[in-house]
C-alpha positions as CSV (number, residue, x, y, z in Angstrom):
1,X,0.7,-12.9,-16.9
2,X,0.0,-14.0,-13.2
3,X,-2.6,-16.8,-11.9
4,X,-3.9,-14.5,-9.4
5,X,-2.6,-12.3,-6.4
6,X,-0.8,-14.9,-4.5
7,X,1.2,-16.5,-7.4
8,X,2.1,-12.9,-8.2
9,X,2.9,-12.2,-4.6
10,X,5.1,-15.5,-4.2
11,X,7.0,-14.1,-7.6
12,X,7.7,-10.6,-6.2
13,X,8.8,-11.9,-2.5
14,X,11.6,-13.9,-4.7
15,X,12.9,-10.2,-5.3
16,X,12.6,-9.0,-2.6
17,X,14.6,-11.5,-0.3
18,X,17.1,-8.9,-0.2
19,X,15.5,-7.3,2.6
20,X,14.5,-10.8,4.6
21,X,16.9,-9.7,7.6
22,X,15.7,-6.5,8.1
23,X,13.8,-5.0,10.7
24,X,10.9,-4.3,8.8
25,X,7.3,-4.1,8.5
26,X,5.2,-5.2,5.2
27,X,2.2,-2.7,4.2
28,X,-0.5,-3.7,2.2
29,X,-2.4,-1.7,0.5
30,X,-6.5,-2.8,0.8
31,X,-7.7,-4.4,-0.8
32,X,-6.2,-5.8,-3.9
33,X,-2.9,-6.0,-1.9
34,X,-3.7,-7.7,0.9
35,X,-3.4,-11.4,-0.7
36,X,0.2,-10.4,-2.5
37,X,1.1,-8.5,0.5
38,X,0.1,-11.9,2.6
39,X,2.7,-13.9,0.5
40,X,5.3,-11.3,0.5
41,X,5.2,-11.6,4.3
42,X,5.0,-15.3,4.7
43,X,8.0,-15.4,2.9
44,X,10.0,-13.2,4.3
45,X,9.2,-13.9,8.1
46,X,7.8,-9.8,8.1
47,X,4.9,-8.5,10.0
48,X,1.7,-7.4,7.9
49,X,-0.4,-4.3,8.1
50,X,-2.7,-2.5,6.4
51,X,-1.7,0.6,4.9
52,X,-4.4,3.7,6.0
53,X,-4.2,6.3,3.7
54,X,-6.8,7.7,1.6
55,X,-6.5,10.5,-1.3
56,X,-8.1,13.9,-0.8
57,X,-9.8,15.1,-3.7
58,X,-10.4,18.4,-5.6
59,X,-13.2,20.1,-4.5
60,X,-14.0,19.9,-8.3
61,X,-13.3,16.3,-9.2
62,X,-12.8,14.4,-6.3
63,X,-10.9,11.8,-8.7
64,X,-8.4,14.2,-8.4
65,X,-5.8,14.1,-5.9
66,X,-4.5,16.7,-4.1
67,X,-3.2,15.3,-0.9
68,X,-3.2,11.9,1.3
69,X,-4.4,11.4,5.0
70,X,-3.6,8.9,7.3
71,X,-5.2,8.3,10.9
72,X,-2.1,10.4,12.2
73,X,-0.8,12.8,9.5
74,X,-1.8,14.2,6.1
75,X,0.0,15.9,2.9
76,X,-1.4,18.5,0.4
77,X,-0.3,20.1,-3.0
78,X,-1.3,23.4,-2.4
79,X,-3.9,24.4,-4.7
80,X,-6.1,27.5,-5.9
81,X,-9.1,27.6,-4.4
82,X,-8.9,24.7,-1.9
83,X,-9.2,26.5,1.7
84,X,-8.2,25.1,4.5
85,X,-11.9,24.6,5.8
86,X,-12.0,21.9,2.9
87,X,-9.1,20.2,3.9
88,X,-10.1,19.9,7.4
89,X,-13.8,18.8,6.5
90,X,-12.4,15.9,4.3
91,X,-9.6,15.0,6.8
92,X,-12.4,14.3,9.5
93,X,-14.7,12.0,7.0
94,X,-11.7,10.5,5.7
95,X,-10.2,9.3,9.1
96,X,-14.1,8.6,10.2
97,X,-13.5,6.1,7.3
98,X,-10.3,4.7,8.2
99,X,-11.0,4.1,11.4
100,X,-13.6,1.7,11.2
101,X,-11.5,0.3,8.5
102,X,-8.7,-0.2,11.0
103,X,-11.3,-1.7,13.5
104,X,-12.3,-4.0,10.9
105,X,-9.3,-5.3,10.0
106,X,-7.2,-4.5,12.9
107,X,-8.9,-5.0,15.8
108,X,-7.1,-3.4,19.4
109,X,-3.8,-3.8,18.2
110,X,-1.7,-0.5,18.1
111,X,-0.2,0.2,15.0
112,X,3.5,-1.1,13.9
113,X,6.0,1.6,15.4
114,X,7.6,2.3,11.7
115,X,10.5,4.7,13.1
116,X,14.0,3.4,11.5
117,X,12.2,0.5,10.2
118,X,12.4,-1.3,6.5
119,X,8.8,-0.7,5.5
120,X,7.8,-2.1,2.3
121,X,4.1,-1.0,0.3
122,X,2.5,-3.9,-1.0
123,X,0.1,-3.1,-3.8
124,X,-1.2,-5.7,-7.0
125,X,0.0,-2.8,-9.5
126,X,0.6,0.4,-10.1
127,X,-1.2,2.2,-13.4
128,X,-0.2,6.1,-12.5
129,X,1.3,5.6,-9.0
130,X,0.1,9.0,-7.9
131,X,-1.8,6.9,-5.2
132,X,1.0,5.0,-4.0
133,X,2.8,8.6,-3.9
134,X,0.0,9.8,-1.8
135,X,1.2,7.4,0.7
136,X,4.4,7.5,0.8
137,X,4.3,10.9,1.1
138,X,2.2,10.4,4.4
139,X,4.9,7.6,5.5
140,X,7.7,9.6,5.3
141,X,6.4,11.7,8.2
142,X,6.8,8.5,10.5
143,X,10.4,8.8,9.8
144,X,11.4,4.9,8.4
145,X,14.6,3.8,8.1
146,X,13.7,2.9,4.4
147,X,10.7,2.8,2.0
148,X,10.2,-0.4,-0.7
149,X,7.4,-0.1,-2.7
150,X,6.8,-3.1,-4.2
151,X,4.5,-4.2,-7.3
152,X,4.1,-7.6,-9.2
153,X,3.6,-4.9,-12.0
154,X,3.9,-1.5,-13.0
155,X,3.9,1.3,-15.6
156,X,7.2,2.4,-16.4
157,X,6.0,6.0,-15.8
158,X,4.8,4.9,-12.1
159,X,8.1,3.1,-11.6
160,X,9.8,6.6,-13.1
161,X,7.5,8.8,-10.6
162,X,8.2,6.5,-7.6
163,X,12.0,5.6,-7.9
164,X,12.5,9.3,-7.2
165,X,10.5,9.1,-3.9
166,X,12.0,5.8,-2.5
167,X,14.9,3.6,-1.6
168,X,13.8,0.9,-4.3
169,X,10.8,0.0,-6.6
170,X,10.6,-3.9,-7.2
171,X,8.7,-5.1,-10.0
172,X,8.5,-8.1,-11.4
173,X,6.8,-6.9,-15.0
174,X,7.6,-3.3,-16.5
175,X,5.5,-4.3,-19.7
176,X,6.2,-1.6,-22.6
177,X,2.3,-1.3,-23.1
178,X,0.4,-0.8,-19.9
179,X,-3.5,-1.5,-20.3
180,X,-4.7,-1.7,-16.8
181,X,-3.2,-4.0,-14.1
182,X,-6.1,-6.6,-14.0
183,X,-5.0,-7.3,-17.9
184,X,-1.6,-9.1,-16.2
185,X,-3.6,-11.5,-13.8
186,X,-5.9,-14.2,-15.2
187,X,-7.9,-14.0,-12.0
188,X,-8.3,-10.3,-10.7
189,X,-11.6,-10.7,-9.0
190,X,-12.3,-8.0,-6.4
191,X,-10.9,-8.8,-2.8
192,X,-14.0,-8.4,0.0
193,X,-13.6,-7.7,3.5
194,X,-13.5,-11.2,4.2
195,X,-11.3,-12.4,2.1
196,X,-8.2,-9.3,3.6
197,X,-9.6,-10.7,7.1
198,X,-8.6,-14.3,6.2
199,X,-5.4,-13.6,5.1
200,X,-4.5,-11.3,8.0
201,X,-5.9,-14.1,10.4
202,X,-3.9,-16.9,8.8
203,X,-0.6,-14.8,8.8
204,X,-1.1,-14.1,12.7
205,X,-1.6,-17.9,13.0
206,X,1.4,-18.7,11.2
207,X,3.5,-16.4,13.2
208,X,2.4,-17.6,16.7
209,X,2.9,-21.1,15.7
210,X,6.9,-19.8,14.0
């Protein structure tokens, strides 16, 4: 069990010093993993960005996921009846979205060149990890040198699903019963806008000043 997102972020950095040296780039996936993610970097001396990808949904059950888009690239699972006038439609109001996301919590600055770089994915769990797959998916297109996904805990099924897509999954809980990731963390209150913009602020702060 984890104090909140930051204890469980300073726990997973621990294993994942192995990478410390590396030219790399630490992802975090808003919101939940933006306070881990902000740990994870602090201690490993990596730069921080937010990870902009959202899931495409069924035309049926948009909880369904049958693809991932990025401000730059997308993936799809070809399926039955899903025409390409769909995609498009939800490709356009998805990176609407993610825009003024990256505005938000970006500002001007051009995204992390991610080419032959170590890029690590920082959520606060993963239950299924078909959204984290979504992602990666979309990531591999920009050609890294590696992908880490890292969790302060997991399913054994989405560690299973994910290990298959990546360099390394790092974990630091695989419990045998899984009932949700807030049941690991005594504090899992939702992360707001503010809260992802303080973090990012603090790490730029820190980094100047390194």
């Amino acid at each position: 069990m984890f104090r909140d997102r930051i204890e469980a972020g300073l726990l997973l950095a621990a294993k994942l010093k192995k990478y410390k040296n590396d030219p790399g780039v630490v992802l975090a996936v808003p919101r939940g993993g933006v306070p881990v993610a902000y740990a994870v970097a602090r201690e490993l001396g990596l730069p921080i960005e937010i990870v902009l990808t959202k899931k495409i949904g069924h035309p049926m059950n948009k909880e369904y996921a049958i693809g991932a888009a990025s401000l730059t690239d997308y993936f799809i699972v070809p399926h039955e009846y899903v025409s390409e006038e769909y995609i498009q439609q939800q490709l356009k109001e998805i990176r609407t979205r993610l825009r003024v996301m990256y505005r938000r919590f970006m500002g001007d600055r051009e995204p992390e060149n991610l080419t032959g770089k170590t890029v690590i994915v920082i959520d606060d769990g993963m239950a299924t990890g078909n959204t984290v797959l979504g992602t990666v998916h979309v990531l591999k297109k920009s050609n890294p040198g590696k992908i880490i996904i890292g969790v302060p805990v997991a399913s054994e099924n989405a560690v299973k699903l994910l290990s298959e897509e990546v360099d390394d999954v790092v974990t630091v809980l695989i419990p045998e019963e899984f009932y949700g990731v807030g049941s690991f963390y005594e504090d899992f209150r939702q992360v707001s806008d503010d809260e992802v913009m303080f973090y990012l602020d603090k790490l730029k702060e820190l980094r100047k000043a390194g």
